[in-house]
C-alpha positions as CSV (number, residue, x, y, z in Angstrom):
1,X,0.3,60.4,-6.0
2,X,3.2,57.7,-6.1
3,X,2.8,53.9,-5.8
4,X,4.5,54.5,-2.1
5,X,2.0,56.9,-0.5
6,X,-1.3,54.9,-2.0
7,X,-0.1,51.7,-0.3
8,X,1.5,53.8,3.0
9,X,-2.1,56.0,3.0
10,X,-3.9,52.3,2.7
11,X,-2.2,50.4,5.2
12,X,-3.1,53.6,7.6
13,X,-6.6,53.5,6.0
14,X,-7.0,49.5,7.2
15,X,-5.1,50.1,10.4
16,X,-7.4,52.7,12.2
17,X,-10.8,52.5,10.3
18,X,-12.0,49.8,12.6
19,X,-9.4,50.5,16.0
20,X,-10.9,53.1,18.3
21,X,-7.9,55.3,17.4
22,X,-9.5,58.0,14.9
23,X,-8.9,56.8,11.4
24,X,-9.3,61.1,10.8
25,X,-5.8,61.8,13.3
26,X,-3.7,59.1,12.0
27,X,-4.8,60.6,8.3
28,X,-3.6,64.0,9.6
29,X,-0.3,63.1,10.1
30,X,0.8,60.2,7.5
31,X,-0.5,63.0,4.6
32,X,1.5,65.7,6.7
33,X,4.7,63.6,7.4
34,X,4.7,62.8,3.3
35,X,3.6,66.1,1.9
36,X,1.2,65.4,0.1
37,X,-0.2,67.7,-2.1
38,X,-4.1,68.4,-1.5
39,X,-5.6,67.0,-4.6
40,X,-9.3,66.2,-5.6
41,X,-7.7,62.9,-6.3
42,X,-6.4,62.7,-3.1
43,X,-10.0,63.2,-1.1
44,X,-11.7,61.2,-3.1
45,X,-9.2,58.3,-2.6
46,X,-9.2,58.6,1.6
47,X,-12.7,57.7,1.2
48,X,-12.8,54.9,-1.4
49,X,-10.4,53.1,-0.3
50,X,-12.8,52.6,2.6
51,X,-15.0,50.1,0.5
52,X,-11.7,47.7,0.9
53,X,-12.2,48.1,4.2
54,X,-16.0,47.4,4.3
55,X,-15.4,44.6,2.5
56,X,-13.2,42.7,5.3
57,X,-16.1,43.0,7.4
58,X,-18.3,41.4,4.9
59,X,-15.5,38.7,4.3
60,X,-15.0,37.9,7.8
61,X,-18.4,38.0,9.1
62,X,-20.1,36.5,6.2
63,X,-22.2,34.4,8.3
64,X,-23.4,36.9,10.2
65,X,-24.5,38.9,6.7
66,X,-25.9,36.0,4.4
67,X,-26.4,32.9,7.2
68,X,-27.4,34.2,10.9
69,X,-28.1,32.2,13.4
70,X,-31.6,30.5,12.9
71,X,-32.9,29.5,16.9
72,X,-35.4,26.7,15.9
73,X,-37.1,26.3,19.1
74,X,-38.5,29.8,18.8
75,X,-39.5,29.4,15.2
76,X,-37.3,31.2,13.3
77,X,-36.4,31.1,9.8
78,X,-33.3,31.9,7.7
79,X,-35.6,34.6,6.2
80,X,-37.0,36.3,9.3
81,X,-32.8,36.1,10.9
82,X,-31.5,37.9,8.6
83,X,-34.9,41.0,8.2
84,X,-34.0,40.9,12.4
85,X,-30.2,41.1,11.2
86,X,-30.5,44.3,8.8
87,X,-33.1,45.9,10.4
88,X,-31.0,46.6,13.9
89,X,-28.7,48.1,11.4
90,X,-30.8,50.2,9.3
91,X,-32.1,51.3,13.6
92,X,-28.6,51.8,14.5
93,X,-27.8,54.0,11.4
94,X,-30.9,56.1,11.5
95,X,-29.5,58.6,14.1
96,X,-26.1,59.1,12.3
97,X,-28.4,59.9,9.3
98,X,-31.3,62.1,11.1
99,X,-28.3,63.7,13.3
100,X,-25.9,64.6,10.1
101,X,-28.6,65.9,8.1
102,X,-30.0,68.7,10.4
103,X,-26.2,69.1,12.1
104,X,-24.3,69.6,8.5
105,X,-23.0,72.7,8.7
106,X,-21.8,72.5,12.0
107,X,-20.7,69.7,11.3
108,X,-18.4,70.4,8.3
109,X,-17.5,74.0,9.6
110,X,-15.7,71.9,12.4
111,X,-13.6,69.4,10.2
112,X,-10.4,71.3,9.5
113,X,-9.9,72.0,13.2
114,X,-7.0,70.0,13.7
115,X,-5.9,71.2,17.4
116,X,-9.8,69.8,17.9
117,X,-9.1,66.4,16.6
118,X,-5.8,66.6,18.6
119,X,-7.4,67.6,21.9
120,X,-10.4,64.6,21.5
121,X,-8.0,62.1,20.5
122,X,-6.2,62.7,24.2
123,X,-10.0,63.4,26.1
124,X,-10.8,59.9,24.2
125,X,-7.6,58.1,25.5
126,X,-8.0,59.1,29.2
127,X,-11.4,58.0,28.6
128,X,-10.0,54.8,27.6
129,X,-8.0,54.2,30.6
130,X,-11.0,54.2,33.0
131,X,-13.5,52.6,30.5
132,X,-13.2,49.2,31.7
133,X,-13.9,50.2,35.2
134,X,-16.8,52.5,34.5
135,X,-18.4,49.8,32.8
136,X,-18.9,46.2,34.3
137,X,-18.3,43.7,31.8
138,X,-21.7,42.7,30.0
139,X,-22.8,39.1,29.4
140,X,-23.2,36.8,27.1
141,X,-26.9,36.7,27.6
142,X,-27.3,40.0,26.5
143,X,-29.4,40.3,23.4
144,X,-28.8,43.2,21.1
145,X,-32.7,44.7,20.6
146,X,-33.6,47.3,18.4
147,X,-33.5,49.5,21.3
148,X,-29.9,48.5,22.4
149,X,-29.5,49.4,18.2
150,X,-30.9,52.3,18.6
151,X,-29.1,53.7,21.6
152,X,-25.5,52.5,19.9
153,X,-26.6,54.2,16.8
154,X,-27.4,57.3,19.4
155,X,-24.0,57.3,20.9
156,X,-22.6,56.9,17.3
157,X,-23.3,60.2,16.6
158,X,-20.6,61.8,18.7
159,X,-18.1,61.0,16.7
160,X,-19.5,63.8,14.2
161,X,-16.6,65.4,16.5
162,X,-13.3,65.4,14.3
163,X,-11.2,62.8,16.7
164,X,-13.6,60.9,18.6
165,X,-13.4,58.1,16.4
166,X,-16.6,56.0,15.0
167,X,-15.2,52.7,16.6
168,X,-14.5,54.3,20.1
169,X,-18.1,55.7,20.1
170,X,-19.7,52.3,18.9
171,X,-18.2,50.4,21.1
172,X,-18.7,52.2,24.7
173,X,-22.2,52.4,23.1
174,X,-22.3,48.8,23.3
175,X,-20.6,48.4,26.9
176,X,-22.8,50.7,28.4
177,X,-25.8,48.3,27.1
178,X,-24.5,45.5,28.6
179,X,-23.0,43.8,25.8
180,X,-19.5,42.3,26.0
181,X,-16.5,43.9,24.8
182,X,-16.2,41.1,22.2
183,X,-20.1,41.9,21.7
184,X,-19.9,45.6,21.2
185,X,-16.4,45.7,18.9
186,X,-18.4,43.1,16.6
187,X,-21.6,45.5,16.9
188,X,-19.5,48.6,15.9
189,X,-17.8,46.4,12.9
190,X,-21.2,45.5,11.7
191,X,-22.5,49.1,11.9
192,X,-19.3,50.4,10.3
193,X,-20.7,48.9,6.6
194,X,-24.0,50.8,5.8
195,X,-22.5,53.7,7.5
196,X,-19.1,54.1,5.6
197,X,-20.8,52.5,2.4
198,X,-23.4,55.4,3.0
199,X,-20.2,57.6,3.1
200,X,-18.4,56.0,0.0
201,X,-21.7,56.6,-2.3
202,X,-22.2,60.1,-0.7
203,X,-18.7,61.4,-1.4
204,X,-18.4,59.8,-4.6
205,X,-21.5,61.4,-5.9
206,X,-20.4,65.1,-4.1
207,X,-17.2,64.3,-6.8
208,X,-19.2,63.6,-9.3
209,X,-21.6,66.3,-9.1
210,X,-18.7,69.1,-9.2
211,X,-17.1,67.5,-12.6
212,X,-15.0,66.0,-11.0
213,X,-15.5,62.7,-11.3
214,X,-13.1,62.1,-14.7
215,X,-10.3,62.6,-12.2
216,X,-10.8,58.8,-11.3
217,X,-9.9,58.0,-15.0
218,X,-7.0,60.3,-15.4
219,X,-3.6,58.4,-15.7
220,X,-3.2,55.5,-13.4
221,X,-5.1,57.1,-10.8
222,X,-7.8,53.7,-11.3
223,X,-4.5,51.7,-10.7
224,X,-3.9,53.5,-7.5
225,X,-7.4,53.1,-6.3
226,X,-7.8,49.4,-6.6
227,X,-4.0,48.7,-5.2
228,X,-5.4,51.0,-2.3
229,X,-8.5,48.9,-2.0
230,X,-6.7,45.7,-1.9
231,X,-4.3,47.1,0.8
232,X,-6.8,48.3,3.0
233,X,-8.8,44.7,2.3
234,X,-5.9,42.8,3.6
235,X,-4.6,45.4,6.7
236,X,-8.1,45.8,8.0
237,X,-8.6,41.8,8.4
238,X,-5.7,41.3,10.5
239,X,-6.8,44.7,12.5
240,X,-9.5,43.0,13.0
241,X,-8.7,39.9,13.9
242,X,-6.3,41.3,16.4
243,X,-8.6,43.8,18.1
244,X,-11.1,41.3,18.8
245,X,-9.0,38.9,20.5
246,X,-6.7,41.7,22.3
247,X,-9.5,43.9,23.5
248,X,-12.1,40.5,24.6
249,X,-8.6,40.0,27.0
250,X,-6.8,43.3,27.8
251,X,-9.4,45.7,27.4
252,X,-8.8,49.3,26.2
253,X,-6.3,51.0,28.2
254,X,-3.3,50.6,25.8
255,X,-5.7,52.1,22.8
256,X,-6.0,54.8,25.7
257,X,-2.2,55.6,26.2
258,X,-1.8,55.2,22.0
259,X,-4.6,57.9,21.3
260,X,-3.1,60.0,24.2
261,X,0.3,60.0,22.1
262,X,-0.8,60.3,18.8
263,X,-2.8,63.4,20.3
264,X,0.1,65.0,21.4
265,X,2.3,64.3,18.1
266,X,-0.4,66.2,16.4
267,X,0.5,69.1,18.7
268,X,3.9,69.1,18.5
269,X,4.5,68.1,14.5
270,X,4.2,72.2,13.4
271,X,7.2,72.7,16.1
272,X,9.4,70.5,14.1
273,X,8.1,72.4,10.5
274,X,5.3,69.8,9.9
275,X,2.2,72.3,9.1
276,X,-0.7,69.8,9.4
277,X,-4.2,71.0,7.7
278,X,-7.2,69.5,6.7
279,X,-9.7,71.1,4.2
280,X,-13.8,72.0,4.9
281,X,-14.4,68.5,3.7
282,X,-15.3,65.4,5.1
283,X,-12.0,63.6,4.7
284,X,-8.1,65.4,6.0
285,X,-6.4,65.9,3.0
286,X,-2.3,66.6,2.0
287,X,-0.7,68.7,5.0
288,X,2.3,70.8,3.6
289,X,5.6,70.1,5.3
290,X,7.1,73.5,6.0
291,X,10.9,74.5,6.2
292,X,12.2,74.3,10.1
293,X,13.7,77.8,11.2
294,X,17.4,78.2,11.6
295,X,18.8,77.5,15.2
């Protein structure tokens, strides 16, 4: 793995982790368009690299995670904010959790479908168009309970489907509780950390576990990790910061039209001798580019 496809596969990484835009599709094609060559090493770096990208969040909403919002007049304190805090997380995980563990083999049996991931990416993006109307735009008055949490955590859970994307799923979650659009993308940020941690540790232990953890240590694959890291640390904050402001005034329906594309590019890449593949693991590894027939 080159210098050029860590920081290419990283930028990708921080783009679409935290964008309603499946993070899974756009991995599909940058690994197929380069032609990379499935590797342990590979797999395992798709998914740490994510820890970068957990620690934006962290970094940009570190009030939110180590100072909340203490409302005096009701009694709070610092303490009890931040339980109330963690605890509507640890609620909004529990279904993706619950959900994964009894749905696993389903579950993995269905990542390698690429035409799948294709096909939900465009079903998500005409979604998208119409997802403003469908739901009126919540208020600020809104407060997230553990049952609004809960319900998010619920919807979450779809995108166990290669393509829906984790983002997409949070966030209409959130609309369709009544929270803002501001509200719900910050919700689905939050809810993105134990989740892809969760993810990150789960992975990384699967590596170990099948000896192949040394593969980390091996040349300057370490090197390559943190680089990736870093990227992803940087790319995801300005994704960020430009999601939240764009969607809280657009909406969705140019994330609709971009999902719609990249959908169909997924479709027609093997027509111009781009093979795209992913293997029965939780993360799309190297597609092999394959020679384009003669005219």
């Amino acid at each position: 793995m080159t210098l050029f496809e860590t920081i290419v596969i990283a930028i990708v990484e921080g783009l679409t982790e935290f964008l309603p835009v499946s993070s899974t599709g756009h991995m599909i094609i940058t690994q197929g368009v380069l032609g990379m060559e499935s590797t342990p090493f590979l797999k395992a770096f798709t998914v740490i690299i994510q820890f970068g990208a957990i620690l934006s969040v962290v970094c940009l909403y570190w009030r939110k995670f180590f100072y909340p919002e203490v409302k005096s007049d009701k009694g709070q304190t610092w303490w009890g904010s931040i339980w109330r805090f963690y605890l509507k997380l640890i609620v909004g995980v529990l279904p993706a959790v619950v959900l994964g563990l009894a749905f696993n083999d389903f579950i993995e049996s269905n990542l390698g479908n690429v035409p799948l991931v294709a096909v939900m990416l465009i079903l998500g993006g005409v979604f998208m168009l119409f997802c403003d109307r469908i739901f009126n735009r919540g208020s600020d008055d809104t407060p997230l309970t553990y049952k609004r949490a809960f319900v998010i955590g619920l919807i979450q859970c779809v995108s166990m489907i290669p393509g829906v994307s984790r983002s997409l799923s949070t966030i209409v979650g959130g609309m369709a509780q009544k929270l803002t659009r501001r509200a719900a993308a910050e919700f689905s940020f939050f809810l993105a950390v134990p989740t892809m941690f969760g993810a990150t540790v789960l992975e990384t232990y699967k590596l170990v576990k099948h000896g192949d953890g040394n593969i980390l240590m091996e040349g300057n694959n370490l090197t390559l990790l943190l680089v990736g890291c870093v990227v992803a640390f940087i790319v995801a904050i300005l994704a960020i910061k430009f999601f939240i402001d764009y969607v809280a005034r657009y909406g969705f329906r140019a994330f609709g039209w971009y999902r719609i594309v990249v959908g169909i590019l997924i479709l027609v890449l093997p027509f111009f001798g781009y093979e795209l593949k992913m293997e029965d693991s939780a993360e799309p590894v190297a597609a092999e580019r394959t020679t384009t027939p003669d005219a």
